[in-house]
N, C-alpha and C positions, 0 to 999 in steps of 0.2 A: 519047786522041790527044795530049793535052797532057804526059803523064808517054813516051809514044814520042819524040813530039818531046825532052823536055829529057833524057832518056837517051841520044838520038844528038848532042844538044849537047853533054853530059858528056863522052863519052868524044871526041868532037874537042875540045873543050877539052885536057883530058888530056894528048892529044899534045902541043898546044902546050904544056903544061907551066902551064898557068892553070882554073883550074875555076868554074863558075857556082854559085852558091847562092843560094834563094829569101831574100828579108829576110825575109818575116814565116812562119811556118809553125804550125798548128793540132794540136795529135796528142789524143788521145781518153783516152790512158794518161798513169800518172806517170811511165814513162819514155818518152827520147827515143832515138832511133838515128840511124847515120851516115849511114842513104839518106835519112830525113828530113830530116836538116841538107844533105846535098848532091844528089843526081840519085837515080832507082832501080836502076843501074845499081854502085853504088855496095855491098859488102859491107852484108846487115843484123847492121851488129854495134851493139851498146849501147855510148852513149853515158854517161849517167848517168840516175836516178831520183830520187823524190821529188819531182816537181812536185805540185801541190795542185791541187785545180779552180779555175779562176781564174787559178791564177799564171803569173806572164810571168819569164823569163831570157834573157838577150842574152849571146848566144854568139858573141865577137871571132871573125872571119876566122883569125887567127896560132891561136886555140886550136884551131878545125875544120881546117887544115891539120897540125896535130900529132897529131889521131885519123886522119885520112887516113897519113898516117906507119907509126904502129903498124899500121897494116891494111896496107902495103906500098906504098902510094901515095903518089909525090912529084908536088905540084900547087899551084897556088897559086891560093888563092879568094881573091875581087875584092871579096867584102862581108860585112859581120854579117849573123846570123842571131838572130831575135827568136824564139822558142819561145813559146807560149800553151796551156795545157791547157783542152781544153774544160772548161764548169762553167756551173751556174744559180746567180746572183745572189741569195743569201737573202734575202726581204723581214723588214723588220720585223715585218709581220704573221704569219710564220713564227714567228721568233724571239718576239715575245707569247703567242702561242697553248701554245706548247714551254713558257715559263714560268709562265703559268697551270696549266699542268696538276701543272706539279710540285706548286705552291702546294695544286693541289685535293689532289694524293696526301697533301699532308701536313697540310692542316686542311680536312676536308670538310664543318665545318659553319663555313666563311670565304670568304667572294666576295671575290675578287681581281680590280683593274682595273688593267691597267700604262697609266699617263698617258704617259710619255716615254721615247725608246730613242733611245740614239745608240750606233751604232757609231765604235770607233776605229779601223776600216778596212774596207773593201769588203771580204766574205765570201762567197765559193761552194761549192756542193757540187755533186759529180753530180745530181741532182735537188734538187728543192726540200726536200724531206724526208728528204734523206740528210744529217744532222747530227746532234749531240747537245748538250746542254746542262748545265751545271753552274750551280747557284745554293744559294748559303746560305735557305732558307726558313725559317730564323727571325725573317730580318730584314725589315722593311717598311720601307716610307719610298725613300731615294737607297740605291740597292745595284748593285751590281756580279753580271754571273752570265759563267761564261767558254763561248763557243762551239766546240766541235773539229768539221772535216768529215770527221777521220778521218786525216788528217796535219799538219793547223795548226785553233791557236786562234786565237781573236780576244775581246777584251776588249768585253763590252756593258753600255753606262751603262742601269737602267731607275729609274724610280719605281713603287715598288708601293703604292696604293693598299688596304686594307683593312677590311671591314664584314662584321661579325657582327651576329648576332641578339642582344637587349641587352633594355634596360630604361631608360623615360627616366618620370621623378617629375612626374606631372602634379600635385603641390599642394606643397607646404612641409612635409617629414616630419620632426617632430620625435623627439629621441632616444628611445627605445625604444619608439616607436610600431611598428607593426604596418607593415611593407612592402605587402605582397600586396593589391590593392587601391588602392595610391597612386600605381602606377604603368605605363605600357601598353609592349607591345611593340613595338620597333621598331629597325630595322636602322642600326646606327652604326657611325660611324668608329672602328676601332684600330687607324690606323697609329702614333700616334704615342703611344698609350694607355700607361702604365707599370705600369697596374693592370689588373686580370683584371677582365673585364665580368661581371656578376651574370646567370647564365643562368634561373634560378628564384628569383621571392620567395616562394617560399610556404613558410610557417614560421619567415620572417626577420623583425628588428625591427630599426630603424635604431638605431647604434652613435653614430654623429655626425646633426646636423643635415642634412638633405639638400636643396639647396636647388629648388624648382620649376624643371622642364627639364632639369635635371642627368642626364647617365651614371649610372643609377648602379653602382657597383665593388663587386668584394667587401669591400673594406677598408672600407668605408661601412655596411656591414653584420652580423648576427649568429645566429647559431640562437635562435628563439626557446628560452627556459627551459621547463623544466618548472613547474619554481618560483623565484620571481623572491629574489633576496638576503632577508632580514628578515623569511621566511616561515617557520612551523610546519610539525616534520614528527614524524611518530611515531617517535622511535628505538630502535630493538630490536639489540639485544646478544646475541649467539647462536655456541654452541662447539661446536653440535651435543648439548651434555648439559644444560645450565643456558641459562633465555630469558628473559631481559626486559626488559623496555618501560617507556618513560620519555618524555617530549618534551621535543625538541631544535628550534632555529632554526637554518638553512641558513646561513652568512657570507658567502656567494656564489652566484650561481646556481645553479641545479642541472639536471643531465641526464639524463636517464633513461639507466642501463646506465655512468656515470661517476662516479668520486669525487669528495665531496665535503667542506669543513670545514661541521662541526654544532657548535653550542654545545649541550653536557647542559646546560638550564634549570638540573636541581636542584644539579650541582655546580660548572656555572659553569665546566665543562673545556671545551675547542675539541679535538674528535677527527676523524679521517677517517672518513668510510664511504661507503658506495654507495648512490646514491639508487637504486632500485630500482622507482618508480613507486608512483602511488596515495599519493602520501603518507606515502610509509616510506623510512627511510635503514637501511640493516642495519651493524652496527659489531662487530667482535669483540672478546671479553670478553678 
């Protein structure tokens, strides 16, 4: 009833050479047309597009009277016209949820908590779920992740909180003591960590000092040896034709399956070889 009525008002208007148009108007689409900005009576020709959910444009009277023109119509409208596309208002809680998951996509043995979100402007989308999200996840701590609904972004402040599974020193681990055992698991902070948290002590001996309660980090830590520096090892000398064996001291740790420097006892030479387990270093002649 109400679009009959302002359709017979249109077109009397018209005559008189003056036209009515609504101030505020709603459309569903990102574009607008010419019966939307004035009567239905009125050519559906386009206007312009690219409205966003949400956004609002103020369309002067003199500019709606100059698409009246091009369409063949000389008239003079009395008011602006405000355009609004429909849209649902992104919550924050959207926008966390959407960043969390990236985080889980990309460390899923990392719990993320976003503590703070500010938008730098009011963001909508067709539904609440019709967005997408961009965010650097390598970074934790103040970051930045940008929002699109598909024809505008919008800029969102978060803090990302981050807790892995870790290892914290229940006693005072002295240097090359034995890890595994000195310390329990439990879920710690890395957001602001510079150093890789120790997922497994087992087989580790502490590098440095570690002090009771401490993170502890890889860098804190070491593979145990097989044989420890200043140890005896059988060294055997072998070309596949000619084999023999001699004892040698290790100069540095030693690894099973890696090379190492051996001092030959009897001639007091420093060689490489491969420590090879059980107490043998094999050296070629």
């Amino acid at each position: 009833m109400k679009r009959t009525f302002l359709a017979a008002a249109f077109a009397l208007l018209c005559v008189c050479g003056s036209a009515y148009a609504q101030k505020e108007i709603t459309i569903a689409e990102e574009c607008v047309y010419l019966d939307e900005l004035t009567a239905p009576s009125i050519p559906h020709t386009k206007v312009t597009c690219g409205f966003a959910p949400g956004e609002s444009r103020s369309f002067p009277k003199e500019a709606i009277e100059n698409y009246l023109r091009r369409s063949g119509i000389n008239a003079r409208v009395i008011n602006d016209v405000t355009v609004t596309r429909e849209g649902e208002k992104l919550s924050s809680e959207e926008i966390v949820k959407a960043a969390e998951e990236a985080y889980k996509r990309a460390y899923p043995d990392i719990t993320v908590n976003i503590e703070q979100v500010r938008f730098s402007r009011d963001m909508y989308a067709e539904k609440q779920e019709n967005f997408s999200i961009k965010i650097d996840t390598s970074k934790f701590g103040a970051t930045y992740a940008e929002v699109h609904n598909g024809l505008k972004k919008a800029q969102v402040y978060m803090y990302v909180r981050a807790y892995r599974q870790g290892y914290v020193a229940t006693e005072r681990i002295r240097q090359g003591e034995s890890v595994a055992g000195k310390v329990r698991p439990e879920m710690v902070d890395v957001t602001t960590s510079r150093q890789s948290i120790l997922t497994n002590p087992e087989g580790t001996i502490a590098a440095k000092i570690i002090a009771k309660g401490r993170t502890v980090t890889t860098d804190q830590v070491q593979e145990r040896p097989a044989l420890a520096k200043g140890e005896t090892v059988r060294l055997v000398y072998d070309n596949g034709l000619i084999k023999i064996e001699t004892t040698g001291v290790v100069e540095e740790n030693a690894f099973v399956g890696r090379p190492v420097q051996v001092r030959n006892t009897a001639s007091q030479k420093i060689i490489t070889a491969d420590y090879i387990g059980d107490g043998v270093a094999k050296a070629q002649l």
